[in-house]
C-alpha positions as CSV (number, residue, x, y, z in Angstrom):
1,X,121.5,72.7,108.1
2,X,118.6,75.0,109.1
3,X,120.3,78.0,108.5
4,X,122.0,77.0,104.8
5,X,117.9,76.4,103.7
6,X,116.6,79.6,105.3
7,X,118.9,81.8,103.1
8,X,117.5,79.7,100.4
9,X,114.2,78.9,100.3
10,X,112.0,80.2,97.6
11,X,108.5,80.6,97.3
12,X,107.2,77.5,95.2
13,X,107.1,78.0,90.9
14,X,110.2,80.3,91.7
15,X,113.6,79.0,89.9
16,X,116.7,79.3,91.4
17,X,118.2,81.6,88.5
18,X,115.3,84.0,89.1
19,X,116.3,87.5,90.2
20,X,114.8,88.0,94.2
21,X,113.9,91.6,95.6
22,X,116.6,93.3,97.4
23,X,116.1,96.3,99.6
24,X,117.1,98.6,96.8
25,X,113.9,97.5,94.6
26,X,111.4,97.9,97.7
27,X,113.2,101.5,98.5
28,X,113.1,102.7,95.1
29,X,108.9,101.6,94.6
30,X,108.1,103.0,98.0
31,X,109.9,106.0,96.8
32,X,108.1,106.1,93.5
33,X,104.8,105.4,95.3
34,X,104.9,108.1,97.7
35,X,105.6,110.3,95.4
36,X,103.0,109.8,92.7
37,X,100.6,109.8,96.1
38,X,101.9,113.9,97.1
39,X,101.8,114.7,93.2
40,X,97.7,113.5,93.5
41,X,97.6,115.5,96.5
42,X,98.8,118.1,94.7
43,X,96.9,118.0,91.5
44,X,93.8,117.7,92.7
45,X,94.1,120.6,95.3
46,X,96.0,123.2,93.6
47,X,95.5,124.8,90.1
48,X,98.8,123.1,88.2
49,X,96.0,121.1,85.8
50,X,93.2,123.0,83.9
51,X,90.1,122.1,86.1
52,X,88.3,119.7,83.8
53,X,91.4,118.3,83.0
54,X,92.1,117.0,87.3
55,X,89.9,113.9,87.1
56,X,91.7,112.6,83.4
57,X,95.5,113.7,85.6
58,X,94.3,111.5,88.5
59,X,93.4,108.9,86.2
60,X,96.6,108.5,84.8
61,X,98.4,109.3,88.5
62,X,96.3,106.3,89.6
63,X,97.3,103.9,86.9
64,X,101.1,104.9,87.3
65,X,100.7,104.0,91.4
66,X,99.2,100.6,90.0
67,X,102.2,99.9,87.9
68,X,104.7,100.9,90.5
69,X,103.0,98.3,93.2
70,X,102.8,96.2,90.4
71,X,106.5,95.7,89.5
72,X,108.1,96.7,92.5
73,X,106.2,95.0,94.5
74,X,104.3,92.1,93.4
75,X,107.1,91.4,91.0
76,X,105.4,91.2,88.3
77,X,107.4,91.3,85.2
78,X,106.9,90.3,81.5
79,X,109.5,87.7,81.8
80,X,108.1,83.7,80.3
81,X,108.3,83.0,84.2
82,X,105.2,85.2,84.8
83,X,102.8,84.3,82.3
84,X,100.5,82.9,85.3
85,X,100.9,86.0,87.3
86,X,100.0,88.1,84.6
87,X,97.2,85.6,83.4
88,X,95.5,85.5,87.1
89,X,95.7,89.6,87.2
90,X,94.1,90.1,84.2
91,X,91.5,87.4,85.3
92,X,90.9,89.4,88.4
93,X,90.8,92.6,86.5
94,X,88.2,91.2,84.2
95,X,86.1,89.5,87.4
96,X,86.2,93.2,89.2
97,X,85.2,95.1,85.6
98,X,82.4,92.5,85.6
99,X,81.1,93.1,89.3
100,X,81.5,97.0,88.5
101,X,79.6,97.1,84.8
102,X,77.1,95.0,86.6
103,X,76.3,97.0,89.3
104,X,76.1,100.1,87.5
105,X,74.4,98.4,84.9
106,X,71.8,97.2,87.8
107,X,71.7,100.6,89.6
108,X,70.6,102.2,86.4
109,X,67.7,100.0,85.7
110,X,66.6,100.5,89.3
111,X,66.8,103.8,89.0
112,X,64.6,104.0,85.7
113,X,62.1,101.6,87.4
114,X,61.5,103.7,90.1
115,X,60.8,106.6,87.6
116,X,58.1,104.3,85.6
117,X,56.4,103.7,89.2
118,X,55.5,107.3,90.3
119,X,51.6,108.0,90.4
């Protein structure tokens, strides 16, 4: 009986008609992720990008790497079945947008402080 449930068991919210990774999906992210990590290697150390255009490349290299752990592995898809998912990333996006704003935001005044206090 243990074994039948083993091969079965699903992580809790999951239905059973949902789609599960196989080893195909993980090979084909981890593919996709190291490669979009050597072309940023590659970018930002040769001269295949104008030079003031590098930091806008990685940008978009960056966000492409997010999207590939995204889907291939966190699973997140824009299936009804992953409106909480999607809901608690954006959530945490907005939290970590909040802590960075703030901190620059807090960092600049301290900065301009400092500059009202010299003799």
């Amino acid at each position: 009986m243990a074994d039948v449930r083993l091969f079965h068991d699903r992580t809790p919210g999951v239905e059973e008609q949902e789609p599960t990774a196989n080893y195909l999906s993980y090979t084909a992210g981890l593919g996709l992720a190291i490669l979009l990590t050597i072309v940023s290697f590659v970018v930002s150390q040769t001269n295949l990008l104008w030079p003031t255009g590098i930091p806008m490349g990685l940008i978009v290299l960056a966000f492409a790497q997010i999207g590939v752990h995204l889907v291939f592995f966190l699973h997140l898809g824009s299936g009804p079945e992953s409106t909480n998912n999607i809901l608690a990333l954006a959530f945490g996006v907005l939290v970590v947008f909040l802590v960075i704003a703030g901190s620059i935001w807090i960092i600049a005044n301290l900065n301009w402080n400092m500059m009202d206090m010299r003799p």
